[in-house]
N, C-alpha and C positions, 0 to 999 in steps of 0.2 A: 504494500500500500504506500504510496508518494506521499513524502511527508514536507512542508514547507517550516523553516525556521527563519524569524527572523529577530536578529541581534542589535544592539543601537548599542555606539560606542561612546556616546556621548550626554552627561546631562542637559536637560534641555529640550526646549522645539525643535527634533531633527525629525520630526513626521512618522516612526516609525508607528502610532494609530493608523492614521491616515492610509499608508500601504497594509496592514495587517486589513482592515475594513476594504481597500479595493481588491484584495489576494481572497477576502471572501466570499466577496458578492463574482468575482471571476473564476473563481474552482469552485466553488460551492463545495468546501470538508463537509465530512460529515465529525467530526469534533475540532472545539477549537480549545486550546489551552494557552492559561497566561502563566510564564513565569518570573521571574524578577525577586527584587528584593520586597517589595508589600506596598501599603498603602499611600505612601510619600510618592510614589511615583506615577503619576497622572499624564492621562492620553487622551487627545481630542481626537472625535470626528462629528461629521453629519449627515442623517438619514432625514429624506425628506425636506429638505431646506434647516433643519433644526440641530443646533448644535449641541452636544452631549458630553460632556467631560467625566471618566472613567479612572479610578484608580486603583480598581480590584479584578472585576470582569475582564473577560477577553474584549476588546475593539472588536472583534468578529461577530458580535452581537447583531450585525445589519444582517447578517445572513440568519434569518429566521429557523432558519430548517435545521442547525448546525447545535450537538451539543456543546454545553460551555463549560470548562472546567478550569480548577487553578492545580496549577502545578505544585509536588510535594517539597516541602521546605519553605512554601511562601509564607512571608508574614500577611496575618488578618488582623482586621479593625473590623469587627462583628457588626457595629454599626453602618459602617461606610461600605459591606459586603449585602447587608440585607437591603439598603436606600438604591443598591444598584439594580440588586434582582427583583424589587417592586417598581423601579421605574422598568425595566426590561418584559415584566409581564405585563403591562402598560399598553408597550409597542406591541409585543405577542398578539395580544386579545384583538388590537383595532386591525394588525395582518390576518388572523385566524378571521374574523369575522368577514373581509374583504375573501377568501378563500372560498367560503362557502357558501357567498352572495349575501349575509345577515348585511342591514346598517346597523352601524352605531354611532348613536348621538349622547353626547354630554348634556345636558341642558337644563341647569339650574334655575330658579325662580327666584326672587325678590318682591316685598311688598307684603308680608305677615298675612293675618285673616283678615284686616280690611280689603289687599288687593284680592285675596281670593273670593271674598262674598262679594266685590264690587263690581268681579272681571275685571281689573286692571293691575294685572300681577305685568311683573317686567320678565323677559327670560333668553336669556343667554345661551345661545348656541352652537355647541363647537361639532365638527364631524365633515362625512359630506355634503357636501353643495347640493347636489340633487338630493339625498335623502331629504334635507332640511326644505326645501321648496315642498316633496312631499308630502309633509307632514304640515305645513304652515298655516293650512286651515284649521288645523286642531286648535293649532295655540294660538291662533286670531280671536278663540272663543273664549282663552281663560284669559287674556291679557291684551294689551293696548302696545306695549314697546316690547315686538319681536325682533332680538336680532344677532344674526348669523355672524358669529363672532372669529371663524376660521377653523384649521383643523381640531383634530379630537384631542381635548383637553384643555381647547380655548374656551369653552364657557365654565371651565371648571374654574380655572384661574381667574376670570373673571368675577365669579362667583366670590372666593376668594379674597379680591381687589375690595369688591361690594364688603365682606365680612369685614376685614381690617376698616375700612373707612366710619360702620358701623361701631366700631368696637371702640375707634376713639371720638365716637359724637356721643357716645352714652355714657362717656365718664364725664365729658362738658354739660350734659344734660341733668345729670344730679348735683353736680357740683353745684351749677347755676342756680337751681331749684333749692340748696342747701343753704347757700350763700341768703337769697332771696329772703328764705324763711327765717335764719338766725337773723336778720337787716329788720325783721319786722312789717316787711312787704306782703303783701295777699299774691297767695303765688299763680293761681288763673289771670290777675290783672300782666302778671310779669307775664306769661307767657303769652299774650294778648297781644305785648309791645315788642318783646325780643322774637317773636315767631312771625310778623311780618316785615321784619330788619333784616341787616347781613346776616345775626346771627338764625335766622330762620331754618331749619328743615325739616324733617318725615318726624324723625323723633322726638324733637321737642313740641309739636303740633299735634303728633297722635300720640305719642304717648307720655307726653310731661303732663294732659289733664287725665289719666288715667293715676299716675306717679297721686296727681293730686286729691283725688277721692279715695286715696285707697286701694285702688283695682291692679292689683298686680299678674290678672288672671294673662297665660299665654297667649300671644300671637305666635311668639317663637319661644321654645324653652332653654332656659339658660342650660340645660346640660345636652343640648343641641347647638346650641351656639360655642360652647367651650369645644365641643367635636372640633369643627367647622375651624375656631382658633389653631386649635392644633395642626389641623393640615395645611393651613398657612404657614402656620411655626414651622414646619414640617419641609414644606413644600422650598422656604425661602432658606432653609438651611442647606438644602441640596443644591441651589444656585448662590451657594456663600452667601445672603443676604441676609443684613444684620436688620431687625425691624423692634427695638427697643421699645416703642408704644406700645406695638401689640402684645409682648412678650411682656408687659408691668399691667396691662388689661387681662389678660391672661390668669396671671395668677391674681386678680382681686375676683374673676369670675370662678374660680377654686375656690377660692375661699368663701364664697355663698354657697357652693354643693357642697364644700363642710361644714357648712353649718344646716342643711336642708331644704334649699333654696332651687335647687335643681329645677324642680317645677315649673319656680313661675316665669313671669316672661324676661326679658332679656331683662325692661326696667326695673325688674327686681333687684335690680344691682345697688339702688337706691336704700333697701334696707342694708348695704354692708355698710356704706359709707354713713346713717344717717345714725346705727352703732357706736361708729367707731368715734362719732361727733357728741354722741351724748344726745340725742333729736332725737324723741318721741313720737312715732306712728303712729297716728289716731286711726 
């Protein structure tokens, strides 16, 4: 059986991804193995127009069909080996499904139980072009802004973008409301005056006079939405991306499922802070 090795002498971008990825997609092996020194030693290519940075896996991972092994004696980082083979079953699933003629589409929603009992949920959709056209009279019916956000795993990450943006308007939102209420303000008037100003949006409109009767009942449940953080946490750690807001909204949203707060809806977040202030929920 013909066996290809290929050796780099050098540290550095001397490309030797790049040819291991064209040596696969052009013999098509049927196994591909990395060897090297472990996880310090990172290899770019791209499938698809999309660039992939690899420090454990084979680069030969473009060739679907091909098993993928590491060589004995490599050094492993358990984390940085399982983030590889979760993003590689990724690409697997959207190949397999193109295989056997299935679509697959990504397609997250936005807009809590208002947008869904109103019809005008928002929904982000990542996959093919043609499936999404297909389907587009579905989602004409639950929502108002459909829209085809690029390949499979673009409305994920959008989805994503949406959570993070969320995560830090809901710590502004209680704050504001906190602030408000120790100042001696009537906190419906304040939101009356800051919700049609700059500082206006979704959350503090729907759900700061919810915050304000009392009604903590879900649109979205905070141990759904702490998910959701995660995989952004998750997500932007695999593209080295440091996102310190979300990750200090994170763990105060922990810190309401320890205390049993899971439940209610995201603005529940408002009982952690309003604890930790010494503030009284009537």
């Amino acid at each position: 059986m013909p066996c290809s090795v290929v050796v780099g002498g050098n540290f550095g971008d001397e490309g030797k991804g790049k040819v291991i990825a064209y040596l696969a997609n052009n013999d098509k092996p049927t196994i591909i193995a990395r060897g090297g020194v472990g996880p310090n030693a990172g290899h770019t290519v791209y499938l698809e127009g999309k660039k992939y940075g690899l420090r454990q896996l084979p680069c030969g991972f473009v060739y679907q069909n091909a098993r993928l092994l590491i060589g004995p004696g490599v050094l492993i980082n358990p984390d940085v080996v399982l983030n590889e083979i979760e993003m590689n079953a990724r690409i697997s699933h959207t190949s397999l499904a193109k295989k056997i003629g299935v679509s697959s589409l990504d397609a997250p929603v936005s807009g809590g139980d208002v947008g869904a009992k109103n019809g005008t949920l928002a929904s982000m959709i990542g996959g093919d072009k043609e499936s999404f056209e297909k389907i587009l009279p579905l989602y004409e019916v639950m929502g108002k802004n459909i829209a085809y956000m690029g390949k499979a795993g673009a409305g994920q990450h959008t989805k994503m973008s949406n959570q993070i943006l969320i995560a830090g308007t809901m710590i502004g939102v209680v704050e504001s409301l906190l602030y408000a209420y120790k100042a001696g303000n009537d906190l419906q008037e304040v939101i009356d005056v800051i919700g049609s100003g700059a500082a206006g949006c979704w959350s503090i409109n729907n759900l700061g006079p919810r915050i304000v009767k009392g009604n903590f009942d879900p649109g979205f449940f905070i141990k759904h939405f702490v998910k959701d953080m995660g995989i952004a946490l998750h997500e932007a750690d695999l593209m080295n991306l440091s996102l310190p807001g979300l990750a200090l909204v994170y763990q105060f949203y922990k810190a309401a499922m320890a205390v049993g707060l899971e439940d209610l809806g995201t603005h529940g977040l408002y009982k952690v802070f309003a604890v930790m202030n010494g503030v009284e929920i009537k």
